[in-house]
C-alpha atoms as an extended CHARMM CRD file, in Angstrom:
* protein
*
       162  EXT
         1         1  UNK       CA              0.0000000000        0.0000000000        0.0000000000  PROA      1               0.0000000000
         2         2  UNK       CA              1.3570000000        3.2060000000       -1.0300000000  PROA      2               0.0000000000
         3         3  UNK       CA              1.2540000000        6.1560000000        1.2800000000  PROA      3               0.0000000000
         4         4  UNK       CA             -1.3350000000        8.4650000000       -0.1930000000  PROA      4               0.0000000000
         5         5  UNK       CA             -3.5710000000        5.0630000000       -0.0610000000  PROA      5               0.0000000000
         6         6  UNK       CA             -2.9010000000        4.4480000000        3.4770000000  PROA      6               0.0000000000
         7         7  UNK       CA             -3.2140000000        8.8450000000        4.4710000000  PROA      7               0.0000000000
         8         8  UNK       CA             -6.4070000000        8.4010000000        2.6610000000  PROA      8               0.0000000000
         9         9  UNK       CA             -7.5990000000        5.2410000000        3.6820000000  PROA      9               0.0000000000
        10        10  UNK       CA             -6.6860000000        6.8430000000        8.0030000000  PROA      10              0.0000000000
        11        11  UNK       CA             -8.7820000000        9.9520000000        7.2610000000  PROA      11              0.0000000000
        12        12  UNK       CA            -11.6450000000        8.2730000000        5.9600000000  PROA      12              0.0000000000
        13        13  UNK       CA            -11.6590000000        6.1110000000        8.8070000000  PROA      13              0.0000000000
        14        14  UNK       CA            -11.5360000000        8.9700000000       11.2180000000  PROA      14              0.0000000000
        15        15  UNK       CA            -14.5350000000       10.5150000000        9.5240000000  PROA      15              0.0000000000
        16        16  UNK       CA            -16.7050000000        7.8630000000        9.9260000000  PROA      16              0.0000000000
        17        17  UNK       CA            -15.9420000000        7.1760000000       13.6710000000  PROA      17              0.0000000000
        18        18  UNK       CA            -16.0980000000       10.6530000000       14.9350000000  PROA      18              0.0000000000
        19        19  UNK       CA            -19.9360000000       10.7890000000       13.8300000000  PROA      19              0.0000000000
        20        20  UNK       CA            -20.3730000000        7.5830000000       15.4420000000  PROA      20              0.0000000000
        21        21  UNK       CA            -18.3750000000        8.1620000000       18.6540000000  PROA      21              0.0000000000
        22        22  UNK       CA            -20.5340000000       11.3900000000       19.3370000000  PROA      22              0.0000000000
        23        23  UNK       CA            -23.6530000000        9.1990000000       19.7460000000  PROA      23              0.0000000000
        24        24  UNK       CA            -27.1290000000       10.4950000000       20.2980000000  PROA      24              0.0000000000
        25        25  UNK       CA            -26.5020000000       12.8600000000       22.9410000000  PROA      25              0.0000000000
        26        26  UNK       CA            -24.4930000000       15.2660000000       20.5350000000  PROA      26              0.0000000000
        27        27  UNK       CA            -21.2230000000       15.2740000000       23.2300000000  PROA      27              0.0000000000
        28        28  UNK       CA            -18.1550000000       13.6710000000       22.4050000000  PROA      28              0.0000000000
        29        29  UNK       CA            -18.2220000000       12.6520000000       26.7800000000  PROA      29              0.0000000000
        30        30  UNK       CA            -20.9100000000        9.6710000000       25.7440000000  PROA      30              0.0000000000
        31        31  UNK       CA            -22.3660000000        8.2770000000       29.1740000000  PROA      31              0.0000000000
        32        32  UNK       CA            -19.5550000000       10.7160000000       31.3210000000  PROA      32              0.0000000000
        33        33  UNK       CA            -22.1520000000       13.5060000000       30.4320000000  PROA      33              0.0000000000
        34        34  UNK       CA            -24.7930000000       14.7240000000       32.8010000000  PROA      34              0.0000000000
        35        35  UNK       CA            -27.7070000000       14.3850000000       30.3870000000  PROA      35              0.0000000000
        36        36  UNK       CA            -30.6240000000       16.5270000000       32.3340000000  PROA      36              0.0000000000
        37        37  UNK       CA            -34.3690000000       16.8050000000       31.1530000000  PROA      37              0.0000000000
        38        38  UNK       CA            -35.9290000000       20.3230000000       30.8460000000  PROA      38              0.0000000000
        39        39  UNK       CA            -34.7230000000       22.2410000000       34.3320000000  PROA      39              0.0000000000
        40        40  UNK       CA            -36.2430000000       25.6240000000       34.6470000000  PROA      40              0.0000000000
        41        41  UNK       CA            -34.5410000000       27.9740000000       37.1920000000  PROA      41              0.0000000000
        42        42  UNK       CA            -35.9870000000       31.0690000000       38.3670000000  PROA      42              0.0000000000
        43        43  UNK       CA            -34.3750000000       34.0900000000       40.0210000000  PROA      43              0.0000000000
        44        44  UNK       CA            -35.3170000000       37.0320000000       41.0080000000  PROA      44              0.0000000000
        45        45  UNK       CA            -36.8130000000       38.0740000000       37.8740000000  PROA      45              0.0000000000
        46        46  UNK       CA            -34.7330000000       35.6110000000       35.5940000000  PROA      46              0.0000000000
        47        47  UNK       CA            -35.2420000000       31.9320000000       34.6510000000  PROA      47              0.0000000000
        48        48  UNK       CA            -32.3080000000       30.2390000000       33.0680000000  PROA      48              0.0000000000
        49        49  UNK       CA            -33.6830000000       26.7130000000       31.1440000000  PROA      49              0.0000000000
        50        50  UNK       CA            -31.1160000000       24.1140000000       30.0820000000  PROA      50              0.0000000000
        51        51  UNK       CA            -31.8690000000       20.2640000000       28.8360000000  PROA      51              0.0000000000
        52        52  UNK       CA            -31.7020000000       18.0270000000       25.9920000000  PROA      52              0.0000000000
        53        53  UNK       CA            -33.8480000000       16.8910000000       23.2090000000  PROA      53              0.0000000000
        54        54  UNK       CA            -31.7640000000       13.7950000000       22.7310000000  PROA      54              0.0000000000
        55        55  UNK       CA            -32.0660000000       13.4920000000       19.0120000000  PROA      55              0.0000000000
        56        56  UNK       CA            -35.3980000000       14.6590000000       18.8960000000  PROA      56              0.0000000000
        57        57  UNK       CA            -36.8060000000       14.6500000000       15.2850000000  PROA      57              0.0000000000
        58        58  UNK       CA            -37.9900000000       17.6750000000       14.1230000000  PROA      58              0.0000000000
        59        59  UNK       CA            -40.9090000000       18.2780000000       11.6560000000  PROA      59              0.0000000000
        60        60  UNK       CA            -40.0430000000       19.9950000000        8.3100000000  PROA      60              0.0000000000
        61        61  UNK       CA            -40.8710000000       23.8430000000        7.4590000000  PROA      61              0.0000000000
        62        62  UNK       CA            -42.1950000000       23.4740000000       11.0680000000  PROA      62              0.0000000000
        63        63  UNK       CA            -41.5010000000       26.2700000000       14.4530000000  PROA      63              0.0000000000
        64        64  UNK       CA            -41.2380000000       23.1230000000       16.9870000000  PROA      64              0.0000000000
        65        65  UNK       CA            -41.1260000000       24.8350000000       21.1900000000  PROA      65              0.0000000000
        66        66  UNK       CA            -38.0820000000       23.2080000000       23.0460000000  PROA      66              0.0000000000
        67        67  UNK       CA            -39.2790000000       24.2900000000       26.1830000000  PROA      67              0.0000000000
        68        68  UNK       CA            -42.6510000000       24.5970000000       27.5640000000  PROA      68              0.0000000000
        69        69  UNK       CA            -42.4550000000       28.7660000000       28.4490000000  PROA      69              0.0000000000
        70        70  UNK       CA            -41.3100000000       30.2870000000       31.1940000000  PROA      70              0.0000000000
        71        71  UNK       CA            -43.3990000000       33.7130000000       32.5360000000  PROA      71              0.0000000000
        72        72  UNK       CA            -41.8200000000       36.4320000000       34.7400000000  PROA      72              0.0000000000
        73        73  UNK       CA            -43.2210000000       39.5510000000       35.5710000000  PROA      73              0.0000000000
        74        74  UNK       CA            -42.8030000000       43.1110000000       35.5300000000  PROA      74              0.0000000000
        75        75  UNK       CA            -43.6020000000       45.4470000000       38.2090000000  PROA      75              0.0000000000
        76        76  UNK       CA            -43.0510000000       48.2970000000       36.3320000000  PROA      76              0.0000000000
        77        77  UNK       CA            -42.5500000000       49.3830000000       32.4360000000  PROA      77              0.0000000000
        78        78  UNK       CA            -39.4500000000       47.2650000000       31.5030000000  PROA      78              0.0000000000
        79        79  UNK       CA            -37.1310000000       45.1450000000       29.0330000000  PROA      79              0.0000000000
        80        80  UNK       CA            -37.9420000000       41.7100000000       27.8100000000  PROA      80              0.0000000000
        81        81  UNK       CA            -34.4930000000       40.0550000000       26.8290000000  PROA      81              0.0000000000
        82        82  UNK       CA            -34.0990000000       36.3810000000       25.9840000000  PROA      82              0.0000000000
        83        83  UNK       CA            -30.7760000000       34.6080000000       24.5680000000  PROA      83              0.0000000000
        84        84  UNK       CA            -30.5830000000       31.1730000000       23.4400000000  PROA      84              0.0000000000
        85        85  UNK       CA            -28.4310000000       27.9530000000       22.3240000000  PROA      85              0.0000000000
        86        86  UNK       CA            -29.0220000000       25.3830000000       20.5670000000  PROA      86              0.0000000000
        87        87  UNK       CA            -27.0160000000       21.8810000000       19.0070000000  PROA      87              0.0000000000
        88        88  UNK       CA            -28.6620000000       20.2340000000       16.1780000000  PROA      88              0.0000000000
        89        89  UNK       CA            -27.6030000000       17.8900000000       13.6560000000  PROA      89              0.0000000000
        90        90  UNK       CA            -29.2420000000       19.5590000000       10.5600000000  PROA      90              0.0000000000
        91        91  UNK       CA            -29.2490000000       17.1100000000        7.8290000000  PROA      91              0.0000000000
        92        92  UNK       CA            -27.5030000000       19.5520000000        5.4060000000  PROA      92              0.0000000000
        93        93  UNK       CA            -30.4830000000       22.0650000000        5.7050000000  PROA      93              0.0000000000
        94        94  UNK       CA            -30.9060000000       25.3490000000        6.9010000000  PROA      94              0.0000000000
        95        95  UNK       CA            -32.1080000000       25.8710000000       10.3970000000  PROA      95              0.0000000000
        96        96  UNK       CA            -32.9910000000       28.6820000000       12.7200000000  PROA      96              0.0000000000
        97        97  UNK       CA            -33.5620000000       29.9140000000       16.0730000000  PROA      97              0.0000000000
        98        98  UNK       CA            -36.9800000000       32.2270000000       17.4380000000  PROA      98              0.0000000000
        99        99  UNK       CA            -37.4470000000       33.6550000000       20.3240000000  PROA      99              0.0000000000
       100       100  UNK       CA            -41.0910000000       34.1040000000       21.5380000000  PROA      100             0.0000000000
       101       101  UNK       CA            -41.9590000000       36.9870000000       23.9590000000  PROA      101             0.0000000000
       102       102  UNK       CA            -45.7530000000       37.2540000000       24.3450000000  PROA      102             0.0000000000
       103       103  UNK       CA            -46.1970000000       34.8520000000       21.4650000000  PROA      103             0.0000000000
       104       104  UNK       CA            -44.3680000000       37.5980000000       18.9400000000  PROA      104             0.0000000000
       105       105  UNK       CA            -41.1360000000       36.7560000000       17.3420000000  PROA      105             0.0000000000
       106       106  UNK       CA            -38.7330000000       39.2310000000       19.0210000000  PROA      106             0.0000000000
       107       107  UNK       CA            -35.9520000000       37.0740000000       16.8710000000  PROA      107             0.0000000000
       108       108  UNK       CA            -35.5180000000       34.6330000000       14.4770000000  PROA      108             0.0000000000
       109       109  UNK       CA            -32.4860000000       33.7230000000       12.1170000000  PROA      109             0.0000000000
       110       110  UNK       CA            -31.3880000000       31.6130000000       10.0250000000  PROA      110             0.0000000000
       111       111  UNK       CA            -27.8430000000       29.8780000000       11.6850000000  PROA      111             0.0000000000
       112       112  UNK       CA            -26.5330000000       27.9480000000        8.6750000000  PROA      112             0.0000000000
       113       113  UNK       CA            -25.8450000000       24.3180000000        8.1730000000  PROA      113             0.0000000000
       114       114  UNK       CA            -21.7100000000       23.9560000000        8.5650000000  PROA      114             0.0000000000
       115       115  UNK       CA            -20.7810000000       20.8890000000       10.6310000000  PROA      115             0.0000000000
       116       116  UNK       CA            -18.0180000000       18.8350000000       11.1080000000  PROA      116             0.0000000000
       117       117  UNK       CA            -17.6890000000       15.2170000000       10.5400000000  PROA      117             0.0000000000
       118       118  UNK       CA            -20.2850000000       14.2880000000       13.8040000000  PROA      118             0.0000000000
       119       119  UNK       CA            -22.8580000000       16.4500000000       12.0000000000  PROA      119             0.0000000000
       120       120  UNK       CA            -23.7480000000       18.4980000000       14.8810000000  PROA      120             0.0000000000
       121       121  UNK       CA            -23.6070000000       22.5030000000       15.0590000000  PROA      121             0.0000000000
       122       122  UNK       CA            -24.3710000000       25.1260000000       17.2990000000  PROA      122             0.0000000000
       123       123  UNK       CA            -26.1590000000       28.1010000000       16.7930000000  PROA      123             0.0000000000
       124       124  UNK       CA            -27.1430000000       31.0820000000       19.5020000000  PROA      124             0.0000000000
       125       125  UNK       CA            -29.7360000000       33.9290000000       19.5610000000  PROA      125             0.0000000000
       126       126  UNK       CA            -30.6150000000       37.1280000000       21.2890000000  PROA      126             0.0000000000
       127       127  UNK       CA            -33.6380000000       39.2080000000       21.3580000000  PROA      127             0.0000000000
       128       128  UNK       CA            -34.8480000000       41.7720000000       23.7350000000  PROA      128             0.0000000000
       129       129  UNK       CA            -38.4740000000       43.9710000000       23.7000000000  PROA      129             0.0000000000
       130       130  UNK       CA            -40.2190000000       46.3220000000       25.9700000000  PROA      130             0.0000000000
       131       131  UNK       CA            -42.8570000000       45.4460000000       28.1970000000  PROA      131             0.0000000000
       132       132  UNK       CA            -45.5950000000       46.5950000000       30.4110000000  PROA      132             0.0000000000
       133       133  UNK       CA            -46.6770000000       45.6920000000       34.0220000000  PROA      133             0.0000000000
       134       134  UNK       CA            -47.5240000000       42.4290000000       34.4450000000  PROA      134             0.0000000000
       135       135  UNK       CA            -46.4440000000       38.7190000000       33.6280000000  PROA      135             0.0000000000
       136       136  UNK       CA            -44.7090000000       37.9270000000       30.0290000000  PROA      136             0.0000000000
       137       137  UNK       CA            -44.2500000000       34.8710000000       29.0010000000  PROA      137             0.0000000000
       138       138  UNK       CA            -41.0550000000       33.6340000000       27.0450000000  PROA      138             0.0000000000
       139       139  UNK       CA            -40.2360000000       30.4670000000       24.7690000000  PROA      139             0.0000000000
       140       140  UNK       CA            -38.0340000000       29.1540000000       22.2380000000  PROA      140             0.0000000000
       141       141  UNK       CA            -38.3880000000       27.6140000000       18.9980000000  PROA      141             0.0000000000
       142       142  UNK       CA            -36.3650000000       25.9200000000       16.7090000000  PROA      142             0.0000000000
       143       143  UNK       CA            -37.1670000000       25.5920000000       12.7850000000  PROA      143             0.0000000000
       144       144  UNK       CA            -35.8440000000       23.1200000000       10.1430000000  PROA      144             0.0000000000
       145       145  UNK       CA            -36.4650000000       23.1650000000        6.3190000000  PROA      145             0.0000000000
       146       146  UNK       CA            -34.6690000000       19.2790000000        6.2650000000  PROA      146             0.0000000000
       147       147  UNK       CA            -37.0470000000       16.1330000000        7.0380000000  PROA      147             0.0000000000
       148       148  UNK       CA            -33.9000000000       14.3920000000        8.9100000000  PROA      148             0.0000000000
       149       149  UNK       CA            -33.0630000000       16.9300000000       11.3200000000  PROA      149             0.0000000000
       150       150  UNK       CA            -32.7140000000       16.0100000000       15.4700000000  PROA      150             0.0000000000
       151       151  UNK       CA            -31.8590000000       18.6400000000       18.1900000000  PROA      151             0.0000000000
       152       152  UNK       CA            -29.6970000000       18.1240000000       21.0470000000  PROA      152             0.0000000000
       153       153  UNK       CA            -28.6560000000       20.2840000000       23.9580000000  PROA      153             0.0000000000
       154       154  UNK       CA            -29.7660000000       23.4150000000       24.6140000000  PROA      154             0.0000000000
       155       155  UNK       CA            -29.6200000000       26.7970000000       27.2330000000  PROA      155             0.0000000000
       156       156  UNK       CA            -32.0010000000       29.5110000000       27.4660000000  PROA      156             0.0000000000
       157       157  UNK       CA            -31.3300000000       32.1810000000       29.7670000000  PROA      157             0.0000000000
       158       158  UNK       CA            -34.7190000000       34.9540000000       30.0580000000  PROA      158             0.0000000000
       159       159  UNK       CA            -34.6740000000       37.8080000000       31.9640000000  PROA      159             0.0000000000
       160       160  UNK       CA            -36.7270000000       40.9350000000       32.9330000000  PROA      160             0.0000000000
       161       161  UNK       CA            -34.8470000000       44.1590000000       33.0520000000  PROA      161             0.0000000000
       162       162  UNK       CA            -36.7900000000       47.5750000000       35.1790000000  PROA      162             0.0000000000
């Protein structure tokens, strides 16, 4: 076996294994990860929301909620921020990230589809609104245009700002 046949042969090989050593969960840790279901934590006036979808599917051309909405309230005329993560494996398709603040869109962009050989990529958003007195209610979406794409981790951090 020549060299460039045995270079090529060790890089395909490490292609296919990284997707597969990745597993489900989207971390390279495997079972060493803490894999935790949908934890909402409030604070005073802030809720910070972190879990998994562990390969979820997700429907195509669809806005699917990752997390079931978190309300805070406002004692006075205020800001409405929310900031998000997200880890999908996107089956080559573009994919995107809304944030929901009353049930409006306060942001929602497209993150792009550029992986690495596990297929899974991050993307992050940040949106922020003004609000009146009284309770708001925040949530995050994730949309797909591909019919193969799964989600993974994600952290949503929402907060109320006098």
């Amino acid at each position: 076996m020549t060299i460039s046949k045995l270079v090529f042969a060790l890089a395909a090989t490490s292609l296919v294994s990284t997707a597969a050593y990745a597993g489900h969960s989207g971390s390279p840790l495997k079972n060493n990860a803490v894999q935790r279901t949908v934890v909402p934590m409030k604070l005073k006036n802030e809720a910070y929301v972190t879990g998994n979808g562990f390969s979820t599917a997700l429907p195509q051309f669809a806005f699917t909620p990752i997390d079931s909405g978190t309300t805070l309230n406002c004692k006075k005329a205020c800001t409405l921020a929310a900031e998000a993560t997200a880890q999908m494996q996107t089956g080559g398709a573009d994919w995107a990230i809304c944030l929901l603040i009353d049930g409006a869109d306060v942001e929602c962009q497209y993150q792009g589809v550029q992986s690495g050989p596990s297929s899974f990529v991050v993307g992050n958003a940040s949106g922020s609104t003004t609000g009146g007195i009284g309770d708001h209610t925040f949530q995050t979406q994730l949309y797909t245009e591909s019919a193969s794409a799964t989600y993974q981790f994600f952290n949503m951090h929402y907060s109320v700002h006098s």
